[in-house]
NUFI-463978 format. One record per residue (C-alpha): residue number from 1; x, y, z. Coordinates in Angstrom, 1 decimal. Layout:
residues N
@i:NUM | u:X | v:Y | w:Z .
...
***
This chain:
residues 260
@i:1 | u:7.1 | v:-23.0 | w:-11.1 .
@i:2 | u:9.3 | v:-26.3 | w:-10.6 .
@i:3 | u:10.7 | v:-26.0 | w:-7.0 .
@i:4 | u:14.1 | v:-25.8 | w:-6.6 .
@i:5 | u:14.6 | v:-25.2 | w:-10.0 .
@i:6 | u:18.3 | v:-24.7 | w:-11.8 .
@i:7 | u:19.5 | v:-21.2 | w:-13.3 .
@i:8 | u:22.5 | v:-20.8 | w:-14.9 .
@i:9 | u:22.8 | v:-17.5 | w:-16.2 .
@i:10 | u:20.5 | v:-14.1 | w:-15.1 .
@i:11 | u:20.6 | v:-10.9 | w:-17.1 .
@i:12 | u:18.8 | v:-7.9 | w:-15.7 .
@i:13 | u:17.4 | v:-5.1 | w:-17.8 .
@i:14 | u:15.7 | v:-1.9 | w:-16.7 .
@i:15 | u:16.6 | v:1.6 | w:-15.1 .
@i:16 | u:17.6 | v:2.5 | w:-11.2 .
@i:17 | u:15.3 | v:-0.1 | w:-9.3 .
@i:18 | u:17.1 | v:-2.8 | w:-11.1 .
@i:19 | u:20.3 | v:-1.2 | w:-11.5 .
@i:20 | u:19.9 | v:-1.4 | w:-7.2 .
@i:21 | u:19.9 | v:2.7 | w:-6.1 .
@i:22 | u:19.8 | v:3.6 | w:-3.6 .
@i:23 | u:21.2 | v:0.3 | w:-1.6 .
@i:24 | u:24.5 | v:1.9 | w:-1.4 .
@i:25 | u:28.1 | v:-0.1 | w:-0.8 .
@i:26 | u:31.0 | v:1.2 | w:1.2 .
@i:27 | u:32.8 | v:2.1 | w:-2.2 .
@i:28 | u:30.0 | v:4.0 | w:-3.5 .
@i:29 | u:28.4 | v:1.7 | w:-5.8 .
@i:30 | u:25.2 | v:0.6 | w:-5.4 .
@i:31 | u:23.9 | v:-3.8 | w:-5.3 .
@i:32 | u:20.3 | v:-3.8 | w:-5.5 .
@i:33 | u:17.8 | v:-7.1 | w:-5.7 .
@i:34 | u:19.3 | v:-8.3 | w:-9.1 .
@i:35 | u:22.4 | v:-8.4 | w:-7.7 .
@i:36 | u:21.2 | v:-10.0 | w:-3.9 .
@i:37 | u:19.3 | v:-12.9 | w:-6.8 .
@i:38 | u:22.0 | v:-13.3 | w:-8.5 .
@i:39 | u:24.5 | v:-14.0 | w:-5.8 .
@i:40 | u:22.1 | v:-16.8 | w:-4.2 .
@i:41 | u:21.5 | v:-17.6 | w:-7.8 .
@i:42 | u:25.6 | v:-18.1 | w:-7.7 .
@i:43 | u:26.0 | v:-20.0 | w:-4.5 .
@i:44 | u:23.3 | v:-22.6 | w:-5.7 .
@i:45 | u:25.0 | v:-23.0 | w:-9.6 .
@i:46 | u:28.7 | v:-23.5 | w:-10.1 .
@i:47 | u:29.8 | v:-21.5 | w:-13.1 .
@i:48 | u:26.5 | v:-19.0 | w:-12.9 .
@i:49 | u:26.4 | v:-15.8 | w:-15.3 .
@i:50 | u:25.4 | v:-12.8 | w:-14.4 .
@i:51 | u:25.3 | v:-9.3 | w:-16.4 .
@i:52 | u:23.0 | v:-6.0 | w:-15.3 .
@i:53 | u:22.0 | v:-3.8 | w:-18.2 .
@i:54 | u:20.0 | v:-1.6 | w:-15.9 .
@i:55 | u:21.0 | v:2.0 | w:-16.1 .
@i:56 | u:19.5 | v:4.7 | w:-13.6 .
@i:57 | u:16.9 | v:7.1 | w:-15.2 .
@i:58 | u:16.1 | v:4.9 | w:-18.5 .
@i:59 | u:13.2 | v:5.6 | w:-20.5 .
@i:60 | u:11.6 | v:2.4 | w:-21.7 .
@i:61 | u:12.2 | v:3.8 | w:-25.4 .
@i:62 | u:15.8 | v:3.8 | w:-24.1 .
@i:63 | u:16.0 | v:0.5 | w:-22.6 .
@i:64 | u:14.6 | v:-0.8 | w:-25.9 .
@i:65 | u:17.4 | v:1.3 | w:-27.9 .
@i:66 | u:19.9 | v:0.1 | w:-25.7 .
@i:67 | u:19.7 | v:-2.7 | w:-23.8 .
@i:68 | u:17.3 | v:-5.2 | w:-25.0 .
@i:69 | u:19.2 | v:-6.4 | w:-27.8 .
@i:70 | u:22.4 | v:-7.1 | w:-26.4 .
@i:71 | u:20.2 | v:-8.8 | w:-23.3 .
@i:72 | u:18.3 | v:-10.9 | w:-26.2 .
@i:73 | u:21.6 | v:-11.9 | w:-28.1 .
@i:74 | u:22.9 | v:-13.4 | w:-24.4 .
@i:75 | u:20.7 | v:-16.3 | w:-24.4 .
@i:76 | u:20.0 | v:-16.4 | w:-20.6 .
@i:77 | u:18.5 | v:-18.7 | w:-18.6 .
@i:78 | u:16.5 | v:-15.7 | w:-16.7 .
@i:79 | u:15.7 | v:-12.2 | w:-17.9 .
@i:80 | u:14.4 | v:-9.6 | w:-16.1 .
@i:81 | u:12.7 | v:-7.0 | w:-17.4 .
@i:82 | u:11.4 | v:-3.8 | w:-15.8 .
@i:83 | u:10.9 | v:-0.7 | w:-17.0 .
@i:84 | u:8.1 | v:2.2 | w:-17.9 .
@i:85 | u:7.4 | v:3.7 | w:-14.9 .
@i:86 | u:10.1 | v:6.4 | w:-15.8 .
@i:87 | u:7.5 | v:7.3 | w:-18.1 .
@i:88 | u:4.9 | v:7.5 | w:-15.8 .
@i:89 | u:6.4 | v:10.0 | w:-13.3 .
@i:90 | u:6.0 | v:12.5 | w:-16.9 .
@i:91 | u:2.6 | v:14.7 | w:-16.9 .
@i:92 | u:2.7 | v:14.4 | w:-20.8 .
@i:93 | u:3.7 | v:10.9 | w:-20.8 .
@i:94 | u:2.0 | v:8.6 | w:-23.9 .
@i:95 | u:0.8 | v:5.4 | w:-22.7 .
@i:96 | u:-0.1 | v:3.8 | w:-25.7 .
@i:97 | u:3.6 | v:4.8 | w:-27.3 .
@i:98 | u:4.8 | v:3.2 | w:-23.7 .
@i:99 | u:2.7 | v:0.1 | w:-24.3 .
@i:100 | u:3.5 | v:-0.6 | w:-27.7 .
@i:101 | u:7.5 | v:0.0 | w:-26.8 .
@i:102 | u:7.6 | v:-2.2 | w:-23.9 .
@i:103 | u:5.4 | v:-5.0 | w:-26.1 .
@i:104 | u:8.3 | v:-4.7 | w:-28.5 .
@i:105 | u:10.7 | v:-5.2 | w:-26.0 .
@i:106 | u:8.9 | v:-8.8 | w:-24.4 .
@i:107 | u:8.3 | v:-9.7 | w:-28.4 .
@i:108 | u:11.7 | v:-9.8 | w:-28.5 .
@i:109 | u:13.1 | v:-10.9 | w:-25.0 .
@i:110 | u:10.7 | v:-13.6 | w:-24.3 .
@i:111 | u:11.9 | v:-16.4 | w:-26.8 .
@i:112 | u:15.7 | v:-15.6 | w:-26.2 .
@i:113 | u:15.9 | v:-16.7 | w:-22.8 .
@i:114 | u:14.8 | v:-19.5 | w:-20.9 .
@i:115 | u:12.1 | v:-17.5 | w:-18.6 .
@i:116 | u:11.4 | v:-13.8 | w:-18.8 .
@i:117 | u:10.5 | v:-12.4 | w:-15.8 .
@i:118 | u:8.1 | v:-9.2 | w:-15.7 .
@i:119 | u:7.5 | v:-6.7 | w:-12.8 .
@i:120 | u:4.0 | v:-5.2 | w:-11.2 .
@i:121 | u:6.6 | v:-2.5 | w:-9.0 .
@i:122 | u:6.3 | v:-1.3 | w:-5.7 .
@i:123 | u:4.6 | v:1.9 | w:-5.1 .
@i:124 | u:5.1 | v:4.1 | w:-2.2 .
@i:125 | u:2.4 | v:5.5 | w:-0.2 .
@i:126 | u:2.1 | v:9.3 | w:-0.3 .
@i:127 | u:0.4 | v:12.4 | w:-2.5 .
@i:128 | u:2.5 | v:12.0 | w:-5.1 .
@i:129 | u:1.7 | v:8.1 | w:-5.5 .
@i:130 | u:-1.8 | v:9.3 | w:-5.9 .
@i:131 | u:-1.5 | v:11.4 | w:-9.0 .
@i:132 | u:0.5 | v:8.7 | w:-10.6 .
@i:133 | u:-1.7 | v:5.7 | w:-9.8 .
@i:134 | u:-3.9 | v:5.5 | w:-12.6 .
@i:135 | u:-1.0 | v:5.3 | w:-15.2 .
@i:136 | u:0.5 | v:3.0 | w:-13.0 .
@i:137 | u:-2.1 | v:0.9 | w:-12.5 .
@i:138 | u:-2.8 | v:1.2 | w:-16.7 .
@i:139 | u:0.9 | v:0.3 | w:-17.3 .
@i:140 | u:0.5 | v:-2.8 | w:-14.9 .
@i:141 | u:-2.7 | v:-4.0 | w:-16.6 .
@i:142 | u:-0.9 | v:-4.3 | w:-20.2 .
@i:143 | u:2.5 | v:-6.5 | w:-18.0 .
@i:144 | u:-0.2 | v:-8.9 | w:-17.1 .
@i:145 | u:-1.5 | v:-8.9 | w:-20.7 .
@i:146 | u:2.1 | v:-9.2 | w:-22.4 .
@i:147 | u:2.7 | v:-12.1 | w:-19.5 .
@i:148 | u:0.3 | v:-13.9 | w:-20.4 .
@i:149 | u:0.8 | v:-13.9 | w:-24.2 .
@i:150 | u:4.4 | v:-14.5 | w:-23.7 .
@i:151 | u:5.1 | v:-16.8 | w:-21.2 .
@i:152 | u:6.4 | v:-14.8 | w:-18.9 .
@i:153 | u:6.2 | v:-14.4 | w:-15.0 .
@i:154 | u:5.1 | v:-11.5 | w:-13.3 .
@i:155 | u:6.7 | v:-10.9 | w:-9.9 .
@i:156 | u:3.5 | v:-8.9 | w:-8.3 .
@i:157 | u:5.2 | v:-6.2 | w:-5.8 .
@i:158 | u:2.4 | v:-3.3 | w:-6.5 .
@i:159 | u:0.0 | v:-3.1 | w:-3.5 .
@i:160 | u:1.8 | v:-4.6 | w:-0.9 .
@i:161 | u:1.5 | v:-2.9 | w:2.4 .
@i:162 | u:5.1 | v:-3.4 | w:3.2 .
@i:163 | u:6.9 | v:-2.2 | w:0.5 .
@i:164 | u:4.9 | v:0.7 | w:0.3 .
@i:165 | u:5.6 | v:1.7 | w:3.8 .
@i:166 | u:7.5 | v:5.1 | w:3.8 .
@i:167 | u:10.2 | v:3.3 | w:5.8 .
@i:168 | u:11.2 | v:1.1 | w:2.6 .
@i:169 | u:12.3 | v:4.2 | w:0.3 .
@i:170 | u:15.2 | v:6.5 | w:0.6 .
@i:171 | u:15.0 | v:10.3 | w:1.4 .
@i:172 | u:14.6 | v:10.9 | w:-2.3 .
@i:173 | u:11.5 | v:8.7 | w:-2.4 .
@i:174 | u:11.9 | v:7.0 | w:-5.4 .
@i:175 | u:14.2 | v:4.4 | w:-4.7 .
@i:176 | u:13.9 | v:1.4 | w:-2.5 .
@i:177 | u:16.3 | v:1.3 | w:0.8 .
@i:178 | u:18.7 | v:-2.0 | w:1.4 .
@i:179 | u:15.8 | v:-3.5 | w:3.4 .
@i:180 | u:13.3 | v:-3.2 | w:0.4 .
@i:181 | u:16.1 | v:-4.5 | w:-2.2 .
@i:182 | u:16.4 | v:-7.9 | w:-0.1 .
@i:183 | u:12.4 | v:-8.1 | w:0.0 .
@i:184 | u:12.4 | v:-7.5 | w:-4.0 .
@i:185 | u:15.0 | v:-10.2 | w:-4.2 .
@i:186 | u:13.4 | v:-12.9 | w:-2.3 .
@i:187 | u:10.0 | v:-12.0 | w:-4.1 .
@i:188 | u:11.6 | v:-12.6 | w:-7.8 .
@i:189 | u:13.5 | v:-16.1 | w:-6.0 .
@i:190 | u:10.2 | v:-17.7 | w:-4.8 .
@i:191 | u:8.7 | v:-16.4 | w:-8.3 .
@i:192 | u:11.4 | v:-18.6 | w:-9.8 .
@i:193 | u:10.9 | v:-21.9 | w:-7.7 .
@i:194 | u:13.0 | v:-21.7 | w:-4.9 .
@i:195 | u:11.8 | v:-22.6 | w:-1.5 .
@i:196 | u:10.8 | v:-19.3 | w:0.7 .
@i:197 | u:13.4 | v:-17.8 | w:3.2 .
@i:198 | u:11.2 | v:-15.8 | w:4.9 .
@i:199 | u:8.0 | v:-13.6 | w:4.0 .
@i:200 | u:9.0 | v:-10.4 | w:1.6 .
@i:201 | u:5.3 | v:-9.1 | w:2.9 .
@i:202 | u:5.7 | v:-9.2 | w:6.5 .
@i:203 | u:4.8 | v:-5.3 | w:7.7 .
@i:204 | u:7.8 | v:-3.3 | w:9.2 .
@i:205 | u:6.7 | v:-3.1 | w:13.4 .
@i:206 | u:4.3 | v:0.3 | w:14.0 .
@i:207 | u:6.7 | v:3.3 | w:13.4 .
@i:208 | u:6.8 | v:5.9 | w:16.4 .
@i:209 | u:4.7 | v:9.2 | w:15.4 .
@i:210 | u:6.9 | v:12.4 | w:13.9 .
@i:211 | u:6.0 | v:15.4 | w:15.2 .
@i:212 | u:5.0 | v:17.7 | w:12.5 .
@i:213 | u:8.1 | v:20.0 | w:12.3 .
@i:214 | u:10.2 | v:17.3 | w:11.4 .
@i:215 | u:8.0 | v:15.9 | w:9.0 .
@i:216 | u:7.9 | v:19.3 | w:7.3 .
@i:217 | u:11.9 | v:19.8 | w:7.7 .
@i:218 | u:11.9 | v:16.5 | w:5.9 .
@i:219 | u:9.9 | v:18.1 | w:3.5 .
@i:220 | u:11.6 | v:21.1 | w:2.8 .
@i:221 | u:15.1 | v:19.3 | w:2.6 .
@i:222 | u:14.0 | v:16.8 | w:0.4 .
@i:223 | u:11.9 | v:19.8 | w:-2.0 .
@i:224 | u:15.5 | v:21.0 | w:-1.9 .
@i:225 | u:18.4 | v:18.2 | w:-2.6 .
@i:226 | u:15.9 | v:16.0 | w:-4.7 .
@i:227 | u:13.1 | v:17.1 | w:-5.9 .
@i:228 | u:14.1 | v:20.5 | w:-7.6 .
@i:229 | u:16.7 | v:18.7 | w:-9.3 .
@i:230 | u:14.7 | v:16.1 | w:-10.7 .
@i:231 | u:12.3 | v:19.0 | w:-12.1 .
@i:232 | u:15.3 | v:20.9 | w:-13.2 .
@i:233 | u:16.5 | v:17.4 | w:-15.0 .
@i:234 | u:13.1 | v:17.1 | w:-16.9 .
@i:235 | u:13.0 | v:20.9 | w:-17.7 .
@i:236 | u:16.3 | v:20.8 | w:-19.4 .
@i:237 | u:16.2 | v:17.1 | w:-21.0 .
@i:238 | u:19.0 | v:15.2 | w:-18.9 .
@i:239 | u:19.1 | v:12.5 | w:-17.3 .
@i:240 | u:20.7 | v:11.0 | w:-14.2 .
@i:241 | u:21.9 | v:8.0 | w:-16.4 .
@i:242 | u:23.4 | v:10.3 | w:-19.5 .
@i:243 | u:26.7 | v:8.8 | w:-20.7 .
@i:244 | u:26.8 | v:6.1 | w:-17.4 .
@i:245 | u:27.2 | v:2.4 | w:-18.6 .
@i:246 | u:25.8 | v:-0.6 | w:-17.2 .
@i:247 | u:27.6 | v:-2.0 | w:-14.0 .
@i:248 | u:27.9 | v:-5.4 | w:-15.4 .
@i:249 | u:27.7 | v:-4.8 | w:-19.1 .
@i:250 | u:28.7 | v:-8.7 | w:-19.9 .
@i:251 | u:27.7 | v:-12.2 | w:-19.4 .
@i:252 | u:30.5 | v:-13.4 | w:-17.0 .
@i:253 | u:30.6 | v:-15.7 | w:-14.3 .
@i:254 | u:29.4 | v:-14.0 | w:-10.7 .
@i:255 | u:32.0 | v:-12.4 | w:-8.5 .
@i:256 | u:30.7 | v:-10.3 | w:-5.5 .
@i:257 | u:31.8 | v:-7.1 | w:-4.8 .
@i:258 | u:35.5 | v:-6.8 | w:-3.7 .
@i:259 | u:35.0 | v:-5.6 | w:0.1 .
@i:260 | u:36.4 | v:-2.5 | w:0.6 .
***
């Protein structure tokens, strides 16, 4: 990529990694790495666009449905685009009908905006990880294809030790913490030509050893206030995200947060 290259508008589409849980504001909204690029997107580019499309517990059928085309008809300069692994956490999940569905959504994206950027996402380490990893890794395999038929970048997170530290994810272990958010972010910047501000790989220093009651407390509390939930959720067809609208639902010129 041209160094120090010039972006003038960014338009992120996807579920709750993109719409930035769980990096959590004072007021109770959350930023997230699209919205950490876009502000040093803004500082660097006078006039800079931003909108967020990204909506917290989005299938990739549903990002399709409901977000691509308005992201298309925006005409950005940058467009992000991650989204699938939603689908993967699902036991009877359809691979193919993912594949073909996210291929639909790059045939589309990819010649409305000046670069579309894919994602390989992080995974955490952990049991759970393991069960999923093959449809992960399945899912990944097609974003390289559909990159390299299409132009696109792929910002490669998956694998790295780092970000799958256990320290990087919030107590409900699917979402990246504020330090994991600002890693994402400066991994999709140097994607995009900008000069590196530090190294989004370096490994957190060695973590002192939990006894093994509190690990299992941990357990137990997050079985309770996150994981039952979520099963309850799939069991009865909602969805964290049902009725919520996007944060930044237009292409307007960047204003941070108001402090609060």
């Amino acid at each position: 990529m041209e160094m120090n290259a010039r972006y003038t508008s960014f338009v992120a589409v996807g579920d709750s990694f993109t719409e930035g849980m769980s990096d959590l504001l004072p007021d109770g909204s959350y930023r997230g790495w699209a919205d950490l690029l876009a502000a040093r997107l803004a500082a660097r580019n006078p006039g800079f666009r931003y909108a967020n499309l990204a909506v917290r517990g989005k299938l990739i059928g549903q990002i399709l449905e409901e977000q691509v085309d308005i992201a298309a008809a925006m005409s950005a300069d940058v467009v992000t685009l991650v989204g699938g692994l939603n689908d993967t956490l699902r036991p009877t999940v359809d691979l193919g009908r993912v594949r073909g569905l996210l291929e639909e959504a790059v045939e589309k994206l990819a010649p409305s905006c000046g670069q579309l950027v894919l994602m390989r996402s992080p995974g955490r380490d952990g049991p759970v990880m393991e069960r999923i990893r093959p449809r992960m890794e399945e899912l990944f395999t097609f974003i390289d294809e559909l990159a390299e038929r299409h132009g696109a970048l792929v910002v490669d997170l998956y694998g790295t030790p780092a970000l799958g530290d256990q320290r990087m994810w919030d107590v409900d272990r699917l979402h990246l913490t504020a330090e994991g958010h600002r890693r994402v972010a400066e991994a999709v910047w140097q994607a995009l030509g900008h000069e590196a501000e530090d190294d989004w790989r370096t490994a957190l220093p060695p973590a002192a050893p939990v006894r093994w009651m509190l690990r299992r407390s941990s357990d137990v509390r997050f079985a309770r206030q996150h994981l039952g939930p979520w099963v309850m959720r799939r069991l009865t067809g909602r969805s964290t995200g049902d009725g919520r609208m996007p944060k930044r639902p237009e292409l307007l010129p960047y204003e941070p947060p108001a402090p609060r």
